[in-house]
N, CA and C atoms as a LAMMPS dump frame, in Angstrom:
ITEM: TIMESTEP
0
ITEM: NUMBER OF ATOMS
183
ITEM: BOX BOUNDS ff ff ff
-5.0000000000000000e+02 5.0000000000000000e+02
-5.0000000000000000e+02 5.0000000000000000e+02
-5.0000000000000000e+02 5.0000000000000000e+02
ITEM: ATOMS id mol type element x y z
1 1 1 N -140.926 252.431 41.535
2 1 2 C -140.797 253.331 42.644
3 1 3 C -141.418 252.688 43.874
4 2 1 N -140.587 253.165 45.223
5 2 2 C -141.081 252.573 46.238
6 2 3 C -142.509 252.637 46.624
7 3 1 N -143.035 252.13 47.87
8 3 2 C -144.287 252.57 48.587
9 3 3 C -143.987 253.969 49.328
10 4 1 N -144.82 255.291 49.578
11 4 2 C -144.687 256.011 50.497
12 4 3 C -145.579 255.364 51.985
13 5 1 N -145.053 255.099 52.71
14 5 2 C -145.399 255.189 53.9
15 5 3 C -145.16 256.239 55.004
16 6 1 N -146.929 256.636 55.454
17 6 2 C -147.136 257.478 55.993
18 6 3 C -146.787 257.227 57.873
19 7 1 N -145.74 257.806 58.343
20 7 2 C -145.539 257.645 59.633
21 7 3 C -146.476 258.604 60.797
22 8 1 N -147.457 257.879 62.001
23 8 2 C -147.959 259.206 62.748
24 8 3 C -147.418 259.843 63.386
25 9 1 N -147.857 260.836 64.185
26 9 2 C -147.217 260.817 65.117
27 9 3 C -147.26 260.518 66.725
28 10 1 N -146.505 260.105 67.641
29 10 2 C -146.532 259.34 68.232
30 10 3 C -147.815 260.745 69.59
31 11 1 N -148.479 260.014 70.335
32 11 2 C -149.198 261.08 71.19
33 11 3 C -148.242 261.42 72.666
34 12 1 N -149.037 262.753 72.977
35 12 2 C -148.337 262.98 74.343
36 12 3 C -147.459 261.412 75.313
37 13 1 N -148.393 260.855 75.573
38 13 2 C -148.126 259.832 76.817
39 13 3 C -147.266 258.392 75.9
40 14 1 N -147.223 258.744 74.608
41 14 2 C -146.47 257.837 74.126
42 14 3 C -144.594 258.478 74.222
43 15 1 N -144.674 259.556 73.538
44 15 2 C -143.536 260.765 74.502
45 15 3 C -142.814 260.295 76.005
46 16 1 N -144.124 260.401 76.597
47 16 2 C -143.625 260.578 77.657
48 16 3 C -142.986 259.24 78.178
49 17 1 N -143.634 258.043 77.535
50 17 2 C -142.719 257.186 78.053
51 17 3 C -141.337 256.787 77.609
52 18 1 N -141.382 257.227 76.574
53 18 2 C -139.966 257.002 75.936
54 18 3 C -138.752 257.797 77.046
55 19 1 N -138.977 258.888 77.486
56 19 2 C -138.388 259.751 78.611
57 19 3 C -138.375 258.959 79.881
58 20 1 N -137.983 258.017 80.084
59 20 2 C -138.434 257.504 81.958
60 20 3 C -136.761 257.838 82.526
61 21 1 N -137.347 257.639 83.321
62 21 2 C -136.333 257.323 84.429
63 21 3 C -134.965 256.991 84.451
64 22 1 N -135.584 255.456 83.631
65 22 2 C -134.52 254.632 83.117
66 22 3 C -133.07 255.245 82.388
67 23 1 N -133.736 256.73 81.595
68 23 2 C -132.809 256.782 80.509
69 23 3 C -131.588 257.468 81.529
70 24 1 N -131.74 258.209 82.991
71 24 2 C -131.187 258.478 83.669
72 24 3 C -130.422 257.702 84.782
73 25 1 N -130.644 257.095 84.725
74 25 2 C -130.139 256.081 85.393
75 25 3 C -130.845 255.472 86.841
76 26 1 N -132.12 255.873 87.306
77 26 2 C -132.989 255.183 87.445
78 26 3 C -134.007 254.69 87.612
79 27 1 N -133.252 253.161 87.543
80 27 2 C -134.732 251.823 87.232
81 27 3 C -135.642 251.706 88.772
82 28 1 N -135.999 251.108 88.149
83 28 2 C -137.239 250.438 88.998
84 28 3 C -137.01 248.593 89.605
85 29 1 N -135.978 248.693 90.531
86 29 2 C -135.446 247.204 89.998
87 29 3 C -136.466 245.861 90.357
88 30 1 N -136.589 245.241 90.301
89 30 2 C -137.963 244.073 90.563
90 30 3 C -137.113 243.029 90.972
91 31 1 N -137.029 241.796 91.554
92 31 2 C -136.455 241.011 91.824
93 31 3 C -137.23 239.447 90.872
94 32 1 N -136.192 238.836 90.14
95 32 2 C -136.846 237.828 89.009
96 32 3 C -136.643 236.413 89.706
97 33 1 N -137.382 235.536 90.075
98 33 2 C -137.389 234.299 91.248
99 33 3 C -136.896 233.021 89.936
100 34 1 N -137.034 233.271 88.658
101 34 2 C -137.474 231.989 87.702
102 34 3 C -135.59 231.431 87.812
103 35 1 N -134.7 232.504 88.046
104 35 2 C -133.454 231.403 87.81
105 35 3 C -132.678 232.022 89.169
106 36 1 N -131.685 230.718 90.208
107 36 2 C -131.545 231.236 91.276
108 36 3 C -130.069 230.761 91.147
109 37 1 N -129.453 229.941 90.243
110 37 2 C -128.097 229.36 90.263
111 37 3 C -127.49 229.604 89.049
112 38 1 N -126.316 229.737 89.14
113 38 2 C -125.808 230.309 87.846
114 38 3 C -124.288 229.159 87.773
115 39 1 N -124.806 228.575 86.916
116 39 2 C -124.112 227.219 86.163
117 39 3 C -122.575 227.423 86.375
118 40 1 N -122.681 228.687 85.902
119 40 2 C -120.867 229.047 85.56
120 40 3 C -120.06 229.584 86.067
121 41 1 N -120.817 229.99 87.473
122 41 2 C -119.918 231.148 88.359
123 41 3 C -120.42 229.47 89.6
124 42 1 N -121.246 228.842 89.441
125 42 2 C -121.376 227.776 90.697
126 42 3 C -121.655 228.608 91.744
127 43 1 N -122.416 229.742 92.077
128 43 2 C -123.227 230.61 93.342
129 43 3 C -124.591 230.539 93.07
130 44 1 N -124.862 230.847 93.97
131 44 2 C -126.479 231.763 93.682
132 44 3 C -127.043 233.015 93.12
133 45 1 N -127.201 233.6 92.541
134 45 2 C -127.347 234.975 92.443
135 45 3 C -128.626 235.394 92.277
136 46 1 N -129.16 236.319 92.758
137 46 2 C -130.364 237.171 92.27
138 46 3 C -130.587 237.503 91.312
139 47 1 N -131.087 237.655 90.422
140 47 2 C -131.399 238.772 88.931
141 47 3 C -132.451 239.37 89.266
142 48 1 N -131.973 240.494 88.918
143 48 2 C -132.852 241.845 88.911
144 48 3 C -133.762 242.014 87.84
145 49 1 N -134.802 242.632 87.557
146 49 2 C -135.47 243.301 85.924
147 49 3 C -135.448 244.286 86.502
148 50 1 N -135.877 245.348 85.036
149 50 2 C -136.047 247.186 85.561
150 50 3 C -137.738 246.701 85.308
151 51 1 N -138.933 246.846 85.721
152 51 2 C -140.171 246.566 85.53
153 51 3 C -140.682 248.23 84.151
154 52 1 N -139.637 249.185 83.783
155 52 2 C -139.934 249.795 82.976
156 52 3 C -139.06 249.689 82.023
157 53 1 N -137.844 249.548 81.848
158 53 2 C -137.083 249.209 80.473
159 53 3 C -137.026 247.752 79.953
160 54 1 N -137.085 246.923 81.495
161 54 2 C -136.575 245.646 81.144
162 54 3 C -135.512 245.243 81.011
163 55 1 N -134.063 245.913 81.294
164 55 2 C -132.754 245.727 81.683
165 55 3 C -132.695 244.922 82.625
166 56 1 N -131.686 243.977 82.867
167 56 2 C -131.422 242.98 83.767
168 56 3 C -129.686 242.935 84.458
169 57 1 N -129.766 242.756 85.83
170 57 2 C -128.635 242.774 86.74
171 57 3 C -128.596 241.889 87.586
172 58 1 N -127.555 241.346 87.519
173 58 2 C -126.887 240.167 88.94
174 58 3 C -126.419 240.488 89.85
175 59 1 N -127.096 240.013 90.806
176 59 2 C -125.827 240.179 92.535
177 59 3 C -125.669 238.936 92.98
178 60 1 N -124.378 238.788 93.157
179 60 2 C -123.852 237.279 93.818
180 60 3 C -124.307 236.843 95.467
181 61 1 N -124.506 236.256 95.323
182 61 2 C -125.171 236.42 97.388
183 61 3 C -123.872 235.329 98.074
């Protein structure tokens, strides 16, 4: 027979983050400097992060 493992439960502010923003559609967008050229399109583009989910987005400049 298996192990029972006991799960806690998670507290208020752990809750609450699971609920952000994010799940609505919105982020928090951050601007990411580490890559500025994109090999395969041959432009520049920006990449975005969400600084709370961590989702990522391109804009072509």
């Amino acid at each position: 027979m298996g192990e029972v493992i006991k799960f806690r439960r998670p507290s208020a502010r752990e809750r609450a983050e699971r609920k952000t923003l994010c799940e609505t559609g919105f982020h928090k967008w951050r601007v990411v400097t580490e890559k500025k050229f994109d090999v395969k399109r041959g432009r520049l583009v920006t990449l975005y992060r969400c600084a709370r989910c961590g989702k990522e987005k391109t804009k072509l400049l």
